[in-house]
C-alpha positions in Angstrom: -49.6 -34.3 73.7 -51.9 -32.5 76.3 -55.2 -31.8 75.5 -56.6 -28.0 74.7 -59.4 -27.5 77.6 -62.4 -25.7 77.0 -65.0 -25.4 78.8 -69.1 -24.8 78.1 -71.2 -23.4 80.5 -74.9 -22.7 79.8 -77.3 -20.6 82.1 -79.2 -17.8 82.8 -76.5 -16.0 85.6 -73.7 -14.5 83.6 -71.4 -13.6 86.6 -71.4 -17.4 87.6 -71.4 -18.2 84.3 -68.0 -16.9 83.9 -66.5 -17.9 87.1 -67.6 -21.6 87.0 -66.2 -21.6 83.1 -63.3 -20.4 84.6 -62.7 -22.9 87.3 -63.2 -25.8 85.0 -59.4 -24.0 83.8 -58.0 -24.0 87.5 -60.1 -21.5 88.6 -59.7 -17.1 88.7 -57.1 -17.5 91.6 -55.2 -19.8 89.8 -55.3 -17.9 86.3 -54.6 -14.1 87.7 -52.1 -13.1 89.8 -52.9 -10.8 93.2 -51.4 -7.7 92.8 -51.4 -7.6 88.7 -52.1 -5.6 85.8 -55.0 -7.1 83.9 -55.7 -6.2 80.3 -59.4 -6.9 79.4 -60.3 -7.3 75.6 -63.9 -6.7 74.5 -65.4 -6.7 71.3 -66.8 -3.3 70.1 -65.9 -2.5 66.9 -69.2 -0.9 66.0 -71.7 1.4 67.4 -74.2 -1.3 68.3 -76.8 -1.1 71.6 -76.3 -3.6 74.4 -79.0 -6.3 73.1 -77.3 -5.9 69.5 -74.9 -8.6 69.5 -73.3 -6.5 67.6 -70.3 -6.1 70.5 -69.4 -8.4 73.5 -73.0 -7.9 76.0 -72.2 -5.8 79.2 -73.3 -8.4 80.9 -70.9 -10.5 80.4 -68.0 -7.8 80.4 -69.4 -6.8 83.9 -69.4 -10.7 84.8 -65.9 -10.7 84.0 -65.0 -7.8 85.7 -66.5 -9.2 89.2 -65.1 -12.4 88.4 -61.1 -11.6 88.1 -61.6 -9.0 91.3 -61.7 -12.3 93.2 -58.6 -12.7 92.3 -57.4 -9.3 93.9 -55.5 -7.9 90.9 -53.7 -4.1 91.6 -55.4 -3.2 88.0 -57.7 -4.0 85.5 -57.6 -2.0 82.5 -60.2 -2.3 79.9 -59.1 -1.7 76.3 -60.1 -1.7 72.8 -59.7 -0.1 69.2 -62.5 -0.2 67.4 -63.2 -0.7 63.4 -61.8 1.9 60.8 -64.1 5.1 60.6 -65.6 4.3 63.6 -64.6 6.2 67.2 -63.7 3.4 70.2 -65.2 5.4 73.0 -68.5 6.0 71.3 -68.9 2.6 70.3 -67.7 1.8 74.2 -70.7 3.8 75.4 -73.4 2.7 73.0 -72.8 -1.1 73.5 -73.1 -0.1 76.9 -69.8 -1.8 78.1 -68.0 1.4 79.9 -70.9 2.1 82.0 -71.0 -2.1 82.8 -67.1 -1.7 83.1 -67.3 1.2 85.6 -69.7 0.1 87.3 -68.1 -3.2 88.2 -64.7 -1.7 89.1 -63.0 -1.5 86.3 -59.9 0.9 86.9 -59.1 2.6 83.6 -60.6 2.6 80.2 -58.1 3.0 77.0 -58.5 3.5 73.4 -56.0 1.7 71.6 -56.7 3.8 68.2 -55.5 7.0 70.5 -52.3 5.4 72.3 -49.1 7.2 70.8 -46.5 5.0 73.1 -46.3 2.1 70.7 -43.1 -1.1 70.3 -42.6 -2.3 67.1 -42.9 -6.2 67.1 -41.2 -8.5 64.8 -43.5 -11.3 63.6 -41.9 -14.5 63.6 -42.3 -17.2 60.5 -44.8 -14.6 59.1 -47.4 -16.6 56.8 -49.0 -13.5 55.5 -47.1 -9.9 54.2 -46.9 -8.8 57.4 -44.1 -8.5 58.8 -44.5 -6.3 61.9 -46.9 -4.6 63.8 -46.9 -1.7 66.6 -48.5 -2.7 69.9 -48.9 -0.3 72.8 -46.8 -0.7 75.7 -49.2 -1.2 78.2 -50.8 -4.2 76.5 -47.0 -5.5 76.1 -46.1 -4.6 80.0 -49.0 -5.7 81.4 -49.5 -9.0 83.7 -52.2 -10.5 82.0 -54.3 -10.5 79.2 -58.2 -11.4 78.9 -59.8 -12.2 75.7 -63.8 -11.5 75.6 -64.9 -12.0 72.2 -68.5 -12.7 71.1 -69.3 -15.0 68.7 -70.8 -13.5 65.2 -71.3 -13.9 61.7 -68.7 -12.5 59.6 -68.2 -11.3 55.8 -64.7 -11.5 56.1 -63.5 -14.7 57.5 -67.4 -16.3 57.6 -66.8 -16.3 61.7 -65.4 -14.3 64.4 -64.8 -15.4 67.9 -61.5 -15.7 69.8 -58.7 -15.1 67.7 -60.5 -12.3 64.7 -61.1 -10.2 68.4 -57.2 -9.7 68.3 -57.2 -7.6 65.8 -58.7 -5.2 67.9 -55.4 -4.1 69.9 -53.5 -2.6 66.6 -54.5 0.8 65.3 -56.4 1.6 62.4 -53.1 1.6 59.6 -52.9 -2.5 60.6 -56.6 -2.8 60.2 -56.2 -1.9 57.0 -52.7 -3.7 55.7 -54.3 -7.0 56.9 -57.3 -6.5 55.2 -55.0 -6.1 52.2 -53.4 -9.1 52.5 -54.5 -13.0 53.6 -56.7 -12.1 56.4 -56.8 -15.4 57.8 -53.0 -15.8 58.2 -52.4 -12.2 59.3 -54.8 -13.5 62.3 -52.6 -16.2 62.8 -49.6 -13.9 62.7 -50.9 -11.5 65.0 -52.2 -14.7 67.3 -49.1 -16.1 67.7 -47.6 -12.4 68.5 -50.2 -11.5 71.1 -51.9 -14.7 73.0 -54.0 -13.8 75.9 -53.8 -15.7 79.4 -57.4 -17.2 78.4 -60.7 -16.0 76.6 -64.0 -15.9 77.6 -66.2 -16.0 74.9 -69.8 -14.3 74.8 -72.5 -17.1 73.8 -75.5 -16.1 75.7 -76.5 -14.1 72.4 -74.0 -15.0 69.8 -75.2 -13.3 66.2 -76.4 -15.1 62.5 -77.3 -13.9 59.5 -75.4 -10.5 57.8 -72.7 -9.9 60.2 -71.1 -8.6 62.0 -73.0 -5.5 62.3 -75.9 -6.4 60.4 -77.0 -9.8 62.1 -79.4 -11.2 64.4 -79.1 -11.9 67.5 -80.0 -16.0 68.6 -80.6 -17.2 71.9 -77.9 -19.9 73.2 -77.3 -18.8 76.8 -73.6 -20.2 77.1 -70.4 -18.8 78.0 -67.3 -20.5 76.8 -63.3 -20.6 77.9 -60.2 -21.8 77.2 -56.2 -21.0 77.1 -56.5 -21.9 73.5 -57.8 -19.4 70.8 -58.0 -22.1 68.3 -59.5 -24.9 70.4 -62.3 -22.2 71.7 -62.9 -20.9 68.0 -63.1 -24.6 66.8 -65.5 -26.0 69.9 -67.9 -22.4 69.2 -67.8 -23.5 65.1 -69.1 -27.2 66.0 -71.8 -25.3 68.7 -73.2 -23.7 66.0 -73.0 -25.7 63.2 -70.3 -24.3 61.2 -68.0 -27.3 59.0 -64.3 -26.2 59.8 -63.0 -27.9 57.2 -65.5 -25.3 55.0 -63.7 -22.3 56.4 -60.1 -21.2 55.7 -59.3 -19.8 59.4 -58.5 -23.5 60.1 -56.3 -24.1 57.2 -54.2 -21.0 58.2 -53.6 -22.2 62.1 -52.8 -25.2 60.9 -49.9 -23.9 58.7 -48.8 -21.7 61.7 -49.2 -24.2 63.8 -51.4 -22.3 66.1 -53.2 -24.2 68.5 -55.5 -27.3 67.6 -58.8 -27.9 66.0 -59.0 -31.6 66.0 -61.4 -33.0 67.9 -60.0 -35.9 69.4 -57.4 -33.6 70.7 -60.0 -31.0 72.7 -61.4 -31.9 76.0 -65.0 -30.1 76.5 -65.4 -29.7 80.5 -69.0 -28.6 81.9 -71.7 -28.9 79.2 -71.6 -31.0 76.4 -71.4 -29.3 72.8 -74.5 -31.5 71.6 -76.2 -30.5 75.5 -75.9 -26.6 74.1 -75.9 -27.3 70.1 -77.7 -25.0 68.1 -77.6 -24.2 64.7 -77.2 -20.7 63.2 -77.5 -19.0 60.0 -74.2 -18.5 58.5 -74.7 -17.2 54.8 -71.1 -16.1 54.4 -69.4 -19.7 53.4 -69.4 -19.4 49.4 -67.7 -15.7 49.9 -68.7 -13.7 47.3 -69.2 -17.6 44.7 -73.0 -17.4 46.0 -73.7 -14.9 43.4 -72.2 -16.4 40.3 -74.6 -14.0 37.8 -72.6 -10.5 39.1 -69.4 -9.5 38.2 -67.4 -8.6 41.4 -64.2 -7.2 41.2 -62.6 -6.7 45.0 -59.7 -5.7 46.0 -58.5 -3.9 49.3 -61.5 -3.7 50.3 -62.5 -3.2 54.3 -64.9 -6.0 55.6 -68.0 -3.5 56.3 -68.0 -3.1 52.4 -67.8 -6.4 51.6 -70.8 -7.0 54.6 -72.8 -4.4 53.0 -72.5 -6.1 49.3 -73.4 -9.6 50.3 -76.5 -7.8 52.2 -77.0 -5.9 49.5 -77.2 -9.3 47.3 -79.2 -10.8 49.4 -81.7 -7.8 50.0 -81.8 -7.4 46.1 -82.8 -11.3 46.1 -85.8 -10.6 49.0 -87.4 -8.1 46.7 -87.2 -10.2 43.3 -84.6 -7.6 42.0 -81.8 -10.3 41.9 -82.2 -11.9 38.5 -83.7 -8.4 36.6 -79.9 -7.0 37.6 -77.5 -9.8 36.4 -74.9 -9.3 34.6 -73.9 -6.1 35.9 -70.2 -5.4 37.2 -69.6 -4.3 41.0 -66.3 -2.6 42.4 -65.3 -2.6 45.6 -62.3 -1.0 47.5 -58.8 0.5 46.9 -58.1 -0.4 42.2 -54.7 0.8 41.0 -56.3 0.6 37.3 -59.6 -0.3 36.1 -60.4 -3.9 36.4 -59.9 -5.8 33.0 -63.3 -7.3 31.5 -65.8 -3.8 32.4 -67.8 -1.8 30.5 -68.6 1.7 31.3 -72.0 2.8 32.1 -74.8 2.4 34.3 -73.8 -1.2 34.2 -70.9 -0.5 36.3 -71.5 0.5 39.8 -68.6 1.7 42.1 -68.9 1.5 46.2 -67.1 3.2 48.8 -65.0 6.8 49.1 -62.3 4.2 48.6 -63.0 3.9 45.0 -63.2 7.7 43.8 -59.9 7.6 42.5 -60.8 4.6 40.5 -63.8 6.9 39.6 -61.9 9.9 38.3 -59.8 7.5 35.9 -62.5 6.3 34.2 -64.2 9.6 33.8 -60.5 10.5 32.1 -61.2 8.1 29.7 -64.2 9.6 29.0 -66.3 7.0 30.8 -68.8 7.0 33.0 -70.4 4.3 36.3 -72.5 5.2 39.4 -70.9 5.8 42.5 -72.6 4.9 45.9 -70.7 7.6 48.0 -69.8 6.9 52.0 -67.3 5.2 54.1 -68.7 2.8 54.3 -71.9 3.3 52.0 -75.2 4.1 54.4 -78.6 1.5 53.6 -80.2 1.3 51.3 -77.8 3.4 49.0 -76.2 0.1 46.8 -79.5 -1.1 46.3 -81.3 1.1 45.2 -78.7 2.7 42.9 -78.5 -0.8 41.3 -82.3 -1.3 41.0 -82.9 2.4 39.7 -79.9 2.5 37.9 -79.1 6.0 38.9 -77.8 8.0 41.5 -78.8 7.5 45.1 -81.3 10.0 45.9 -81.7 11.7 42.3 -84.8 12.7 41.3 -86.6 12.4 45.1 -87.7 15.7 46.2 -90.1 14.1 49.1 -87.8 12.8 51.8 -91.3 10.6 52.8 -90.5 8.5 49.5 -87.7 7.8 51.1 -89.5 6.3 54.3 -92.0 4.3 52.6 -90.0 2.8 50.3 -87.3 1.8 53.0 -90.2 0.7 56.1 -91.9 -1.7 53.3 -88.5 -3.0 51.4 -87.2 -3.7 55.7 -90.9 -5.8 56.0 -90.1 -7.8 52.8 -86.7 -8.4 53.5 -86.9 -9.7 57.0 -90.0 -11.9 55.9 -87.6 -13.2 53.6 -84.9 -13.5 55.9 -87.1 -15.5 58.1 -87.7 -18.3 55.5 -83.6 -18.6 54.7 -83.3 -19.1 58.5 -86.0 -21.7 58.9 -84.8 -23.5 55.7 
């Protein structure tokens, strides 16, 4: 069997970044058909600026841009559907990518989330519950597609990188159904439905820590390509440090039978993964098992919830709050009855819009809980509500409480945050 290519390139020019990753796979020319419609695939999920890493860098969406006009395609369409709750085009424009998309020629920008001609797609051998998704037409029709993830920290599947930026061409009701179901194999599902031409993946600032819109951004300077998704997400994993065999993304393409992980079956072209090798912060592995003392009862829940909650963990651990609040019971997303094994009370804390229905039942059962409002919740509402044990907000008449408290809890945490990263 052939070997999965990918290839690592590390530097300080992203355009020739990209195009020398690229010839390492046959080069532009070869890849991308003149005269063709090109579909280009960032990540921007979130509102994020451009020196975030909380999207794909312009820079290296503008790199890409110039890179496949070599190849003298008739279109390149950028497109993208961002998270649930949040709008695409605004979260286009404060990453800075339209502006780096326009300005390097890009023909048309779409917003998946907005597109009303949609196809109905069968999935085949499905390995999660779904079963089908709707995909618009022009990402269906189109010549070519170009992946451009970057690589972050992520609550939800502990990485995302190639294939997790797929999930960016459904609208917002698939967001949610395969968030409600195995995650990991709906990836696969949708993978082996939609499978770009090749990816380009954004390493010249990947993100650690509390992601993926709550991270840091690291310094690695490297671009990385390939045809396949789960070669390239496998290669970034070893860059950084991650164990794949810790991570249940890998588990799920190999029952799909998605593309290849194994090493002995991936040739690296360019740099060397130990040449580029740098090891990030990744707090996500033990899921929600690294706070044993808490009660956590989760279900349906989006993955900016779940982000907030482990940074709310971790934030209540920074400012010796952890231990004092143990025991307590924690609720997160979309209950169709109250979880067994609660007690009502301050003890119980609900987040999210998502569970006011579950509020409202209890209250019927003449119970009570705190609710942290929001979709998702804003900092540092879960926090403080289960520090103070009331209300977010009740009781503070001075909105400069509010400022202090926040500007020396942010000093404390990322003091603390500094120590788990150099540990």
């Amino acid at each position: 069997m052939a070997k999965s290519i990918v290839s690592i390139v590390k530097g300080k020019d992203p355009e020739g970044m990209v195009e020398q990753a690229l010839d390492h796979l046959g080069g532009v020319k070869s890849l991308i058909k003149a005269g063709s419609t090109v579909v280009v695939k960032p990540n921007a999920g979130h509102e994020g600026a451009p020196d975030s890493s909380v999207n794909t860098s312009p820079e290296v969406v503008s790199a890409t841009i110039r890179v496949l006009k070599k190849a003298n395609p008739g279109k390149i369409i950028l497109a993208e559907a961002s998270a649930i709750g949040c709008d695409t085009m605004e979260c286009l424009e404060s990453s800075g990518i339209k502006a780096a998309a326009e300005e390097a020629g890009v023909d048309e920008i779409r917003d998946i989330k907005s597109d009303e001609d949609l196809v109905k797609k069968q999935i085949n051998n499905p390995t999660s519950d779904i079963k089908n998704l709707d995909l618009p037409r022009f990402l269906l029709e189109a010549d070519h597609l170009v992946n451009l993830p970057i690589f972050k920290s992520h609550v939800s599947m502990v990485f995302t990188c190639a294939l997790k930026n797929l999930k960016g061409v459904v609208q917002d009701l698939h967001h949610y159904v395969m968030h409600c179901t195995d995650l990991a194999a709906a990836m696969m599902d949708l993978g082996d439905l939609v499978q770009p031409d090749f990816t380009v993946v954004d390493m010249i600032r990947p993100m650690e820590g509390f992601g993926p819109h709550s991270g840091t951004p690291t310094e690695m300077g490297c671009v990385v390509a390939g045809k396949d998704m789960v070669a390239i997400d496998a290669t970034a994993c070893r860059m950084v440090g991650l164990p794949i065999e810790k991570v249940d993304y890998f588990d799920a393409a190999r029952e799909k039978g998605l593309g290849t992980f194994d090493e002995d079956q991936i040739e690296i072209l360019g740099n060397s993964i130990e040449e580029v090798a740098k090891k990030l912060y990744l707090p996500y592995l033990e899921g929600f098992d690294a706070w044993p003392e808490y009660n956590f009862h989760v279900q349906r829940a989006c993955s900016t919830c779940q982000g907030l909650l482990a940074f709310t963990m971790s934030k209540l651990k920074s400012l010796a709050q952890y231990d004092k609040n143990k025991g307590i019971h924690i609720v997160l997303g979309r209950h169709n009855k109250i979880p067994e094994g609660i007690e009502f009370g301050k003890d119980l804390v609900l987040m999210g819009d998502c569970s006011l229905a579950l509020k409202k039942k209890i209250e019927r059962e003449g119970g009570s809980c705190l609710h942290v409002g929001g979709c998702p919740p804003g900092e540092p509402a879960p926090a403080w509500t289960i520090v103070d044990r009331k209300q977010f907000g009740e009781g503070i008449t001075d909105p400069m409480e509010v400022r202090n408290r926040q500007v020396e809890e942010e000093k404390i945490f990322k003091e603390w945050l500094r120590e788990q990263m150099r540990d």
